[in-house]
Gaussian input, Z-matrix of N, CA and C with variables (Angstrom, degrees):
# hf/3-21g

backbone

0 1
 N
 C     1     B1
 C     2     B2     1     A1
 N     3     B3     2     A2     1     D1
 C     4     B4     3     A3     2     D2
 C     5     B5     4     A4     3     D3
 N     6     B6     5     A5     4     D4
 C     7     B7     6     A6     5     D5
 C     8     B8     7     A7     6     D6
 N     9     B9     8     A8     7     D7
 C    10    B10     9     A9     8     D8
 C    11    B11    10    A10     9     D9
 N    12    B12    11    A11    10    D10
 C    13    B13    12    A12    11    D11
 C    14    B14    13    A13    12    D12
 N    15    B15    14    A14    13    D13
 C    16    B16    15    A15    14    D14
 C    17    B17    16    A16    15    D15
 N    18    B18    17    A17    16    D16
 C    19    B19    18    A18    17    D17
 C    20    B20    19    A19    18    D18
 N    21    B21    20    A20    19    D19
 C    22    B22    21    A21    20    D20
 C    23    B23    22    A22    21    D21
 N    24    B24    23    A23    22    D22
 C    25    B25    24    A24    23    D23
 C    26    B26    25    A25    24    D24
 N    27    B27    26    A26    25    D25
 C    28    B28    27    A27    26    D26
 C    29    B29    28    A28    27    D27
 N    30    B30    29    A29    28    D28
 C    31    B31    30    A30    29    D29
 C    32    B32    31    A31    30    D30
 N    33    B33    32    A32    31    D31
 C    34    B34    33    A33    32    D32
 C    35    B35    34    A34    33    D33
 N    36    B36    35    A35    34    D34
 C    37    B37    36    A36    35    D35
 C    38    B38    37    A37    36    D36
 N    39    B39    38    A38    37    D37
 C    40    B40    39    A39    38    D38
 C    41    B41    40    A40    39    D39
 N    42    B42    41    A41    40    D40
 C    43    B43    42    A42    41    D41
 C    44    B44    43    A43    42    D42
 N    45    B45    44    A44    43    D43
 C    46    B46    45    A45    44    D44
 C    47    B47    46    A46    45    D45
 N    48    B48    47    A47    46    D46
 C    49    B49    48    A48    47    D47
 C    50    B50    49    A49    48    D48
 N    51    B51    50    A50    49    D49
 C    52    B52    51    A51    50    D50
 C    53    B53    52    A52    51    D51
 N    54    B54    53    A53    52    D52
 C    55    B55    54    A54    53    D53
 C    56    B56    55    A55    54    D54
 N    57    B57    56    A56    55    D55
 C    58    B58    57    A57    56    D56
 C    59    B59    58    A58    57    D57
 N    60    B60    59    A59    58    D58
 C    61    B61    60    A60    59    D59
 C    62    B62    61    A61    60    D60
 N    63    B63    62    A62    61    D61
 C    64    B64    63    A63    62    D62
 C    65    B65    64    A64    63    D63
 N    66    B66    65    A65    64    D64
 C    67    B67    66    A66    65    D65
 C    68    B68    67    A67    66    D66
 N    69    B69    68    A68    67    D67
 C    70    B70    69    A69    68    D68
 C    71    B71    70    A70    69    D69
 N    72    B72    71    A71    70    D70
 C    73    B73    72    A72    71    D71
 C    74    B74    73    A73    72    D72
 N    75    B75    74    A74    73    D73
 C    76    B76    75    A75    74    D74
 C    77    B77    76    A76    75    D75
 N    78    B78    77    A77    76    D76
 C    79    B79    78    A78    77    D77
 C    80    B80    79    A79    78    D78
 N    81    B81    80    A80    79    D79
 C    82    B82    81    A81    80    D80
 C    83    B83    82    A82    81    D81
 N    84    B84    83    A83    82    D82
 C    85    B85    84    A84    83    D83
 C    86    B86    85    A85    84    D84
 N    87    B87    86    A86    85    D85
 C    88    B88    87    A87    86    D86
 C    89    B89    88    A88    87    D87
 N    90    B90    89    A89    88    D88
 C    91    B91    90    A90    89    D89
 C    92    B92    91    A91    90    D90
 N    93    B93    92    A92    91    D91
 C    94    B94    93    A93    92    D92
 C    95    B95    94    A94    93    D93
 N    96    B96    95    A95    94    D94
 C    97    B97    96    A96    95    D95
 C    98    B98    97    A97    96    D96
 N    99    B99    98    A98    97    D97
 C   100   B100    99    A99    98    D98
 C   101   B101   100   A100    99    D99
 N   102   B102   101   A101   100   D100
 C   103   B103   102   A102   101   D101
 C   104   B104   103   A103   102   D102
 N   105   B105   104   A104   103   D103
 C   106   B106   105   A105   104   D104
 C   107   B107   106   A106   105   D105
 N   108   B108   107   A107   106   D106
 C   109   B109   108   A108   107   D107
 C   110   B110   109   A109   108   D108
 N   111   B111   110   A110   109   D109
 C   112   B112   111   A111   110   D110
 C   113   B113   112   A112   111   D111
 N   114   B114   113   A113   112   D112
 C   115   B115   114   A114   113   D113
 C   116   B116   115   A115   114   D114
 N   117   B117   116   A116   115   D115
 C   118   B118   117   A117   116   D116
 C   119   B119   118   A118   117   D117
 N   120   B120   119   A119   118   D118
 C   121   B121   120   A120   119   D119
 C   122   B122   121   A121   120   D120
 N   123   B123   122   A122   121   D121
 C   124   B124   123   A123   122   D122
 C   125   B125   124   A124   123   D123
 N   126   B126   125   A125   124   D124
 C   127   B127   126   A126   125   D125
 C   128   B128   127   A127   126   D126
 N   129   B129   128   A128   127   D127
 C   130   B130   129   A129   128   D128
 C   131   B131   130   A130   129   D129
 N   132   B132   131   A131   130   D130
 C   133   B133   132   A132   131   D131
 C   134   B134   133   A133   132   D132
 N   135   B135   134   A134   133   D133
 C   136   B136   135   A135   134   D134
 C   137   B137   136   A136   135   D135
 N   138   B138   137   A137   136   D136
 C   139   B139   138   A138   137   D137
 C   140   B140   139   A139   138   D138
 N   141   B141   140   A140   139   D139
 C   142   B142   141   A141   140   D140
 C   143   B143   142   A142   141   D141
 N   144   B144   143   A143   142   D142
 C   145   B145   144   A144   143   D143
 C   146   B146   145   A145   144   D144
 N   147   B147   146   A146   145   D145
 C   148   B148   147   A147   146   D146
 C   149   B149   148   A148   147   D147
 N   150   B150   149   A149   148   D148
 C   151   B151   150   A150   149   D149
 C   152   B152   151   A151   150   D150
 N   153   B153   152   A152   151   D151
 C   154   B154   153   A153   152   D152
 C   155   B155   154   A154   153   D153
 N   156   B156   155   A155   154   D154
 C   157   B157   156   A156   155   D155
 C   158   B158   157   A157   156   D156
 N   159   B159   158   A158   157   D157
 C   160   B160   159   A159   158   D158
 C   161   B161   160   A160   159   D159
 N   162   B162   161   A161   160   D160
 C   163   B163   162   A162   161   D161
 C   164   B164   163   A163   162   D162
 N   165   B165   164   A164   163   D163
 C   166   B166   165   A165   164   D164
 C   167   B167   166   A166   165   D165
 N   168   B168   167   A167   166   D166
 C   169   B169   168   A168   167   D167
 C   170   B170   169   A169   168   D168
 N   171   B171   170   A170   169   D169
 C   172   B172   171   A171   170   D170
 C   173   B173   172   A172   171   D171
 N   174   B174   173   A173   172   D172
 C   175   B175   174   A174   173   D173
 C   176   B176   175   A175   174   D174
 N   177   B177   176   A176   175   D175
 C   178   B178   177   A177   176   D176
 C   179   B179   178   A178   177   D177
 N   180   B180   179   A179   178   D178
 C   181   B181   180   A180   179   D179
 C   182   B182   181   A181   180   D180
 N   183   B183   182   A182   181   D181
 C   184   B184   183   A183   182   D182
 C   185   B185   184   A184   183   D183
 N   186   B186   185   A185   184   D184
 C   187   B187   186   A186   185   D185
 C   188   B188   187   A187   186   D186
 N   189   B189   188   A188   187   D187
 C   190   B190   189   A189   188   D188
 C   191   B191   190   A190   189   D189
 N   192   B192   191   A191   190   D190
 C   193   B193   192   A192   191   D191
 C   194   B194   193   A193   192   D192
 N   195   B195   194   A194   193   D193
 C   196   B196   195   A195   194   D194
 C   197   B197   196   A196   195   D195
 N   198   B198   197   A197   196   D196
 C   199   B199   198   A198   197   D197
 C   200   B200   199   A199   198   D198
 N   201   B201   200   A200   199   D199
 C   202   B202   201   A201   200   D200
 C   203   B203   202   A202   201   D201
 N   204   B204   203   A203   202   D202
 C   205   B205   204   A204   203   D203
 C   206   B206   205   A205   204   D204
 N   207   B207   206   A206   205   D205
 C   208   B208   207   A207   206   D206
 C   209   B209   208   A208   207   D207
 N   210   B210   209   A209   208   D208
 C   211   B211   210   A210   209   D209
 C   212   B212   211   A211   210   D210
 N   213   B213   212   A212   211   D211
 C   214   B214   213   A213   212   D212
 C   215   B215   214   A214   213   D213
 N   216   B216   215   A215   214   D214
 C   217   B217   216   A216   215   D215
 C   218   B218   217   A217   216   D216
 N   219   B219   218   A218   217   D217
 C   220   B220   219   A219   218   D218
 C   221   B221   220   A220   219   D219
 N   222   B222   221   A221   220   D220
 C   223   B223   222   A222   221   D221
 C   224   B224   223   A223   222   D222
 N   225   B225   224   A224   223   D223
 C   226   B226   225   A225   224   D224
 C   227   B227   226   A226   225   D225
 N   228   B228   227   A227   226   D226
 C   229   B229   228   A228   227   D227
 C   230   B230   229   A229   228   D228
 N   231   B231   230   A230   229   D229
 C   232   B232   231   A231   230   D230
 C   233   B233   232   A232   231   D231
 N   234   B234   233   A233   232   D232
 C   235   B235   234   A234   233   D233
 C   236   B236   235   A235   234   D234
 N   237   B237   236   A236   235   D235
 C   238   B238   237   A237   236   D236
 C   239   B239   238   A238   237   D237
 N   240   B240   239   A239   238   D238
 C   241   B241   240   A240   239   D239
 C   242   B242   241   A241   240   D240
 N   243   B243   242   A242   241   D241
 C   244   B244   243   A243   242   D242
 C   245   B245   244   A244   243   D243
 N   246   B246   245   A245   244   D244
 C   247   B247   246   A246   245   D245
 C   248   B248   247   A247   246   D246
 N   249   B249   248   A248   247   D247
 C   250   B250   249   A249   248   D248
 C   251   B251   250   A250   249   D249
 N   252   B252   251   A251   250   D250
 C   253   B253   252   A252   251   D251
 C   254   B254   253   A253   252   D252
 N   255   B255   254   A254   253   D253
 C   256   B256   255   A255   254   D254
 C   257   B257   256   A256   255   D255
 N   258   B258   257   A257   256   D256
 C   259   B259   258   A258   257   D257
 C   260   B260   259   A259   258   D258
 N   261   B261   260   A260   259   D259
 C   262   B262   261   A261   260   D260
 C   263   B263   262   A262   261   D261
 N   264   B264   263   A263   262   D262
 C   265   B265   264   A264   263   D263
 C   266   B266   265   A265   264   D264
 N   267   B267   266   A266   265   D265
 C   268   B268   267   A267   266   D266
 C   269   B269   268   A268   267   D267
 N   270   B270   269   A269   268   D268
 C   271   B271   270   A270   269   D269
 C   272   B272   271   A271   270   D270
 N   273   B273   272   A272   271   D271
 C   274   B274   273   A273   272   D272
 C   275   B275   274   A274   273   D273
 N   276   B276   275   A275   274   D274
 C   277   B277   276   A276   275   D275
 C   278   B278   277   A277   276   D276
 N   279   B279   278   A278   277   D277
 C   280   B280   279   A279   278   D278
 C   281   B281   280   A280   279   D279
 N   282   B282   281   A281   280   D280
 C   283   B283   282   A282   281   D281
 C   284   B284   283   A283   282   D282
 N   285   B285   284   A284   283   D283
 C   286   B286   285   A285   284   D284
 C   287   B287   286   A286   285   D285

   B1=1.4401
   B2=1.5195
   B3=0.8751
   B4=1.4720
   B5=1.2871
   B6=1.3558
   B7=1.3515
   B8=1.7057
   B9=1.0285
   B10=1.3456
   B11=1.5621
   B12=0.9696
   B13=1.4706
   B14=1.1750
   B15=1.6716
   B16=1.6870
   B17=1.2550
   B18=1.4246
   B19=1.7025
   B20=1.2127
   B21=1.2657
   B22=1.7580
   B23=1.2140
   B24=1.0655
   B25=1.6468
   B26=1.6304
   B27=1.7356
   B28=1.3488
   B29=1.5956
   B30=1.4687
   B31=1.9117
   B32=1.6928
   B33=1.5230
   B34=1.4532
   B35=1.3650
   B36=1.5806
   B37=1.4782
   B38=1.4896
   B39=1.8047
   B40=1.3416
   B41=1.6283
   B42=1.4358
   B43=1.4318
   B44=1.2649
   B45=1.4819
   B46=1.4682
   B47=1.4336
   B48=1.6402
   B49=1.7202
   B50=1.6046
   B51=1.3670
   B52=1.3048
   B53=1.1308
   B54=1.5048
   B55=1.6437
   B56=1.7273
   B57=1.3859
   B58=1.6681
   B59=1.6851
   B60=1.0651
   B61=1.4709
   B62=1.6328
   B63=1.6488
   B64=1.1745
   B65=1.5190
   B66=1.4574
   B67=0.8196
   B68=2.0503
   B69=1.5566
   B70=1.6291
   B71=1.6319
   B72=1.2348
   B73=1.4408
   B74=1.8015
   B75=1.0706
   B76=1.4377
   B77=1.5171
   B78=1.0837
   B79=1.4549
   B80=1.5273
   B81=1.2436
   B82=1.2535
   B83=1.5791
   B84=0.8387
   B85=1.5277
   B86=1.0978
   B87=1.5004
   B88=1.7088
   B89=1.4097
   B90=1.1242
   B91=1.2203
   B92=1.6474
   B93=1.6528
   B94=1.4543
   B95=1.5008
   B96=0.9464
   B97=1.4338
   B98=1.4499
   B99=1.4198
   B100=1.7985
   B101=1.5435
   B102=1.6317
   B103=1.3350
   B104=1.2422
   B105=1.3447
   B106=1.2736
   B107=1.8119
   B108=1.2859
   B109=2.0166
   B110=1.4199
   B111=1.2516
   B112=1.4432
   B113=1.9412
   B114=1.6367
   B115=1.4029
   B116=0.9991
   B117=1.2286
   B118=1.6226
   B119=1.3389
   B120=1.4910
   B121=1.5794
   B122=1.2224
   B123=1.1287
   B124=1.7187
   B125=1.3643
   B126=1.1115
   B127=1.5834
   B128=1.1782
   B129=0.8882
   B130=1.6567
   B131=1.1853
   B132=1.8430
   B133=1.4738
   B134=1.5238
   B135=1.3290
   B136=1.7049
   B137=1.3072
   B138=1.5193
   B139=1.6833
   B140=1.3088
   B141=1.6937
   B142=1.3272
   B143=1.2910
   B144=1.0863
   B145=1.6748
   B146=1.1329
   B147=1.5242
   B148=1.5457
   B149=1.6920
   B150=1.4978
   B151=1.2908
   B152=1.5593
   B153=1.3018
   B154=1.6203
   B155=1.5227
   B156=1.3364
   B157=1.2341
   B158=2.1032
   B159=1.2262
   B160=2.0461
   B161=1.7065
   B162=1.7207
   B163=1.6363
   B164=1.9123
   B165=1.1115
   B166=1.7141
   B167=1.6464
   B168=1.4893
   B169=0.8320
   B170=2.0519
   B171=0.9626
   B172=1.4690
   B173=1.5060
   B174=1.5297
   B175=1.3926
   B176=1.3717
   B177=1.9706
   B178=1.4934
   B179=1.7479
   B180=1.3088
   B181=1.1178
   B182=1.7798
   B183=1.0439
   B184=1.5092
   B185=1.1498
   B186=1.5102
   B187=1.3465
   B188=1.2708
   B189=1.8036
   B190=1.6976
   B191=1.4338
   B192=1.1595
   B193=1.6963
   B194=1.3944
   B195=1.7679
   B196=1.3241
   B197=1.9005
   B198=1.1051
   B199=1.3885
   B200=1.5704
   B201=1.2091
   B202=1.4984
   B203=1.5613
   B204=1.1101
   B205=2.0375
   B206=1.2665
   B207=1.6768
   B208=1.2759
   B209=1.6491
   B210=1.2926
   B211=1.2483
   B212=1.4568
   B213=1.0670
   B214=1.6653
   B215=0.9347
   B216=1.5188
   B217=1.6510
   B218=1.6654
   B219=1.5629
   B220=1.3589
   B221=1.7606
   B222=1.1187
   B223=1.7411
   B224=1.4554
   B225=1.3496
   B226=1.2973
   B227=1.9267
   B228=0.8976
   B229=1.3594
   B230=1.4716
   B231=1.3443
   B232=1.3374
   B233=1.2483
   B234=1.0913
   B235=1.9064
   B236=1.5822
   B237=1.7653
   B238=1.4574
   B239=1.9627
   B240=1.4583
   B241=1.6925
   B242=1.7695
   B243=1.2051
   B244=0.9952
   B245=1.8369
   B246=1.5327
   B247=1.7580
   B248=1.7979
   B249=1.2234
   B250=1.5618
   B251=1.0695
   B252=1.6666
   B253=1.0175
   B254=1.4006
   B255=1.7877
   B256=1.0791
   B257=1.2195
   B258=1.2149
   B259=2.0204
   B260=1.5359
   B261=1.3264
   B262=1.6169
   B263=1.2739
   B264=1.2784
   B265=1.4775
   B266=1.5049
   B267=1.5386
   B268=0.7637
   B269=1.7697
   B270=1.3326
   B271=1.3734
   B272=1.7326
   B273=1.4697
   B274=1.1855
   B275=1.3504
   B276=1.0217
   B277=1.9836
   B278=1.2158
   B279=1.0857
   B280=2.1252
   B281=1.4623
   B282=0.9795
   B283=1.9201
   B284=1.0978
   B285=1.7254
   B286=1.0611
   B287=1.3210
   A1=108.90
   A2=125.75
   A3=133.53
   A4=137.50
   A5=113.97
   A6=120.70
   A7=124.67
   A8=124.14
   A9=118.14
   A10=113.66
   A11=154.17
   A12=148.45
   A13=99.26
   A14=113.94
   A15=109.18
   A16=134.12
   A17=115.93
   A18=96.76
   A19=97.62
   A20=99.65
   A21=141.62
   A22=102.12
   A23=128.77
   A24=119.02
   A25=125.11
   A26=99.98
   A27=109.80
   A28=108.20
   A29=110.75
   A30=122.47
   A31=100.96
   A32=93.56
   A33=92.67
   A34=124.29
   A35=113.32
   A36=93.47
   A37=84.16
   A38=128.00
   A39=109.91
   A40=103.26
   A41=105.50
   A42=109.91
   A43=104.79
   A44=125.27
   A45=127.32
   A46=110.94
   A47=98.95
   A48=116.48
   A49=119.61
   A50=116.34
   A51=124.49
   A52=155.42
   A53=89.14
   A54=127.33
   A55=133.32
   A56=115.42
   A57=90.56
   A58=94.22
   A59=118.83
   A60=119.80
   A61=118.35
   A62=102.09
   A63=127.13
   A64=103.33
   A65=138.43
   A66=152.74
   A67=111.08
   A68=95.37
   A69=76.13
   A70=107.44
   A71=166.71
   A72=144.86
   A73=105.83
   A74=131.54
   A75=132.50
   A76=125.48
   A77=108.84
   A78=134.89
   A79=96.09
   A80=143.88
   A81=132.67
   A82=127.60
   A83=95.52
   A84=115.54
   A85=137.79
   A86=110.96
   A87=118.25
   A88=111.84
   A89=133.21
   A90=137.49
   A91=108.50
   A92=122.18
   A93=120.38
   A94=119.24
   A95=126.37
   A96=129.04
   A97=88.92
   A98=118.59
   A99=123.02
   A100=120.52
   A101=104.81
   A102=121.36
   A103=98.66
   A104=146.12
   A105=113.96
   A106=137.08
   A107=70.43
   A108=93.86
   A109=120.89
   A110=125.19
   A111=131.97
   A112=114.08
   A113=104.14
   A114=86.44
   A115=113.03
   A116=124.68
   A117=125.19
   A118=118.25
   A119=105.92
   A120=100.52
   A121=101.26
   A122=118.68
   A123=103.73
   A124=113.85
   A125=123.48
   A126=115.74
   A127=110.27
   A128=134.30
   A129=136.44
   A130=122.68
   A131=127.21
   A132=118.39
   A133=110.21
   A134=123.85
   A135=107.60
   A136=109.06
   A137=106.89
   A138=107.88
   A139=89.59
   A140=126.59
   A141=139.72
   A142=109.18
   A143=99.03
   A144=104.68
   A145=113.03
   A146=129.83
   A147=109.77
   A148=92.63
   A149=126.81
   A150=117.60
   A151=129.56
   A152=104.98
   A153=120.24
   A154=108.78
   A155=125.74
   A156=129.25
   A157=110.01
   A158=78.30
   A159=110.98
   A160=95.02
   A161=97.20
   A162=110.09
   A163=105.05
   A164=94.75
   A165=92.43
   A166=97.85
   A167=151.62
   A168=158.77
   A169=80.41
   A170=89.68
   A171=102.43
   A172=110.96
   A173=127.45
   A174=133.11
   A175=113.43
   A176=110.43
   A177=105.09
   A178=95.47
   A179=120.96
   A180=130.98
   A181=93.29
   A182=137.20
   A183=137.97
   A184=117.19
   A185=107.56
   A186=105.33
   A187=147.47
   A188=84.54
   A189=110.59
   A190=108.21
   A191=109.52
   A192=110.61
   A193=130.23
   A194=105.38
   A195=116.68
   A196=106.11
   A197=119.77
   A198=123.84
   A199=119.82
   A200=103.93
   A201=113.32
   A202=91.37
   A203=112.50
   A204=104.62
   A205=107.83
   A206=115.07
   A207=115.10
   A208=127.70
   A209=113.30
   A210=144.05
   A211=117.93
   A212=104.72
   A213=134.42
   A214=96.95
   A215=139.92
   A216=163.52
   A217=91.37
   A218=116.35
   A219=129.61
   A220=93.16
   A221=116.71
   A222=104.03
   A223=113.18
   A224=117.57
   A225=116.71
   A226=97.85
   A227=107.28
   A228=82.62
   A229=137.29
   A230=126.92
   A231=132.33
   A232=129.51
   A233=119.00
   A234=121.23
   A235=110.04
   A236=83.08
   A237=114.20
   A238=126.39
   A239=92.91
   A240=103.53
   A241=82.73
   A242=126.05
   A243=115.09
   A244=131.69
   A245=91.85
   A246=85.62
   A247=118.34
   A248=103.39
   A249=89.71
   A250=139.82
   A251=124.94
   A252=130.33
   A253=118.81
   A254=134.97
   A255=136.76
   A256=110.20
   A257=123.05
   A258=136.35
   A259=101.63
   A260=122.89
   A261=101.07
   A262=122.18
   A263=103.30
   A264=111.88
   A265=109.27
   A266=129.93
   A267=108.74
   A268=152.27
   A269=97.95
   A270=123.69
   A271=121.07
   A272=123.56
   A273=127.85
   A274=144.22
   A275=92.68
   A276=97.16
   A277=122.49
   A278=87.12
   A279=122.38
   A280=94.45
   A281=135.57
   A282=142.73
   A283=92.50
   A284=130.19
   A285=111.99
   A286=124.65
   D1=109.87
   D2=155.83
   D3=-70.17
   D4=124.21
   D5=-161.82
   D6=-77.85
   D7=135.74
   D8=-162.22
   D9=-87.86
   D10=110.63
   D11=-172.28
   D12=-114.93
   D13=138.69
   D14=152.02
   D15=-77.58
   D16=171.34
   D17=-179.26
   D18=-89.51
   D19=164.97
   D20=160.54
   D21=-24.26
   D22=136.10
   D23=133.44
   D24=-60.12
   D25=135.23
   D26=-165.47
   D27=-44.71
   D28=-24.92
   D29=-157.06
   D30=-169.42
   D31=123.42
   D32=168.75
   D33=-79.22
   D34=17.61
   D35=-169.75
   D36=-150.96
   D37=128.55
   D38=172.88
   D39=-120.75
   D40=-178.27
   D41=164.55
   D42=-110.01
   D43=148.73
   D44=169.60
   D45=-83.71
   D46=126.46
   D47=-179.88
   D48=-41.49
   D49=-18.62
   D50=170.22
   D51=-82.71
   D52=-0.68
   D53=172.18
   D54=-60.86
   D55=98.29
   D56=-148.57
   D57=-91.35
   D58=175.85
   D59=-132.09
   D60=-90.64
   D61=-22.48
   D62=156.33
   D63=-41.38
   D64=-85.49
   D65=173.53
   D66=-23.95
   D67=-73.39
   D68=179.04
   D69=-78.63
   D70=16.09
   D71=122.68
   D72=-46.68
   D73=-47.93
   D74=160.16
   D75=-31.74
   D76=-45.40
   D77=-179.85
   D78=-93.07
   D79=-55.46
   D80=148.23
   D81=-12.59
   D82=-72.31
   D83=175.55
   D84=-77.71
   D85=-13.41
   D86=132.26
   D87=-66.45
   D88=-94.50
   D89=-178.10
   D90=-1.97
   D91=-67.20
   D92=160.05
   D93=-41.03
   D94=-40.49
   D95=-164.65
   D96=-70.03
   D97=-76.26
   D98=174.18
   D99=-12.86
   D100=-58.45
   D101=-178.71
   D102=-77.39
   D103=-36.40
   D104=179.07
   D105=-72.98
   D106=-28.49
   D107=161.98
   D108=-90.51
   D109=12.42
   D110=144.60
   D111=-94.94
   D112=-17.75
   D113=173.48
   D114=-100.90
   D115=-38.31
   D116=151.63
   D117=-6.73
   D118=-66.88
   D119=-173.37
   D120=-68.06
   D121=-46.09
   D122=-165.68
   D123=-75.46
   D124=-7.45
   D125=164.59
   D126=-75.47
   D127=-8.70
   D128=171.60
   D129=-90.13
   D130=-26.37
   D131=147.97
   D132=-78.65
   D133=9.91
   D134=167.77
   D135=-96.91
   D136=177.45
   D137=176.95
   D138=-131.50
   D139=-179.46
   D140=153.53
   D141=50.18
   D142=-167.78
   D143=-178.39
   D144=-21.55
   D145=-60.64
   D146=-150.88
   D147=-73.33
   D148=-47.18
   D149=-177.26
   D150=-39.21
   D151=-31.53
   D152=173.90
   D153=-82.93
   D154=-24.08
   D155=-176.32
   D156=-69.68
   D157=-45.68
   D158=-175.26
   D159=-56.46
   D160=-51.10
   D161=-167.45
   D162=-61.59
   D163=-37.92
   D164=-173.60
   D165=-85.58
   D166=-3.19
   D167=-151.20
   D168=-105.87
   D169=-80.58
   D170=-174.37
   D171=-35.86
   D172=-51.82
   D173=170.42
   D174=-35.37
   D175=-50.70
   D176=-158.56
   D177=-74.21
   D178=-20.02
   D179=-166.48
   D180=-68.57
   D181=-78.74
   D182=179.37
   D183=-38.25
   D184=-30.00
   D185=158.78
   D186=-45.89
   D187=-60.50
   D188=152.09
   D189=-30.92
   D190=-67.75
   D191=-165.16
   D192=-53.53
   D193=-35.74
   D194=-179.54
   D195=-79.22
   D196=-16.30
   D197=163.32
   D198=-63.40
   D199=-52.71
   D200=-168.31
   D201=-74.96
   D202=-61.24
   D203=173.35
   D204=-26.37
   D205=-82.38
   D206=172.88
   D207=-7.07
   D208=-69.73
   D209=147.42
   D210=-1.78
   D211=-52.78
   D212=-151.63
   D213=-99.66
   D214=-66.96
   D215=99.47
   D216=49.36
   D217=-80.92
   D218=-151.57
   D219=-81.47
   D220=-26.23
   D221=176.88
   D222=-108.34
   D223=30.07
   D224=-173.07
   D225=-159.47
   D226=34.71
   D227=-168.02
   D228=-84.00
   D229=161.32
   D230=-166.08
   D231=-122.17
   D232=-174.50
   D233=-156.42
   D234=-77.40
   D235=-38.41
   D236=167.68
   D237=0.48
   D238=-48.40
   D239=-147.14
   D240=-93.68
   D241=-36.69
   D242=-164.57
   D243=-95.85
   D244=142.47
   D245=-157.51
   D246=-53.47
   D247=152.48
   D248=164.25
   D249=-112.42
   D250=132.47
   D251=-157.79
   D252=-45.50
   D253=-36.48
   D254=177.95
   D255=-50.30
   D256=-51.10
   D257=-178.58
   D258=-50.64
   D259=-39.94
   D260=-175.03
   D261=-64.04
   D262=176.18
   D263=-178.72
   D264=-99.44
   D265=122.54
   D266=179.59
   D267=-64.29
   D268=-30.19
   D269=145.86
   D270=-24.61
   D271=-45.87
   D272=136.78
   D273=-42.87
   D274=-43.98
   D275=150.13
   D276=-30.32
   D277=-71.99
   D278=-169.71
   D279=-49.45
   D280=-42.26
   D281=-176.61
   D282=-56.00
   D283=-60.07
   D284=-136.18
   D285=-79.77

């Protein structure tokens, strides 16, 4: 007699289809932030190789982050990026 088992689940871990996208890059980008301050620390009780290994681990990780910002940046964007007129010099004006 052979025993019947079900399968597996395809993935133990899902996202719900209803998630609009803002939200998971958000959740993205926590998650990086987390991981980068768990390797952080621990690159700092390593030495040598593995510490430099952790250290470049951590880089691609900030990387991550400044992408998904980006990201965020281009579907959200703000006043932020742009210079302000009070800060110039006026003398620059006159050039233009």
């Amino acid at each position: 007699m052979k025993k019947i088992t079900p399968n597996p689940p395809a993935s133990l871990f899902t996202v719900a289809q209803d998630i609009d996208p803002e939200t998971l890059l958000i959740q993205a980008s926590e998650t990086l932030a987390s991981l980068n301050a768990i390797t952080t620390d621990l690159a700092f009780e390593l030495e040598g190789e593995n510490r430099q290994k952790l250290l470049g681990s951590q880089q691609l990780i900030v990387l991550g982050e400044l992408l998904i910002e980006r990201v965020l940046s281009v579907l959200h964007p703000t006043n932020e990026a742009e210079p302000s007129r009070s800060s110039e010099n006026p003398e620059d004006r006159d050039a233009i």
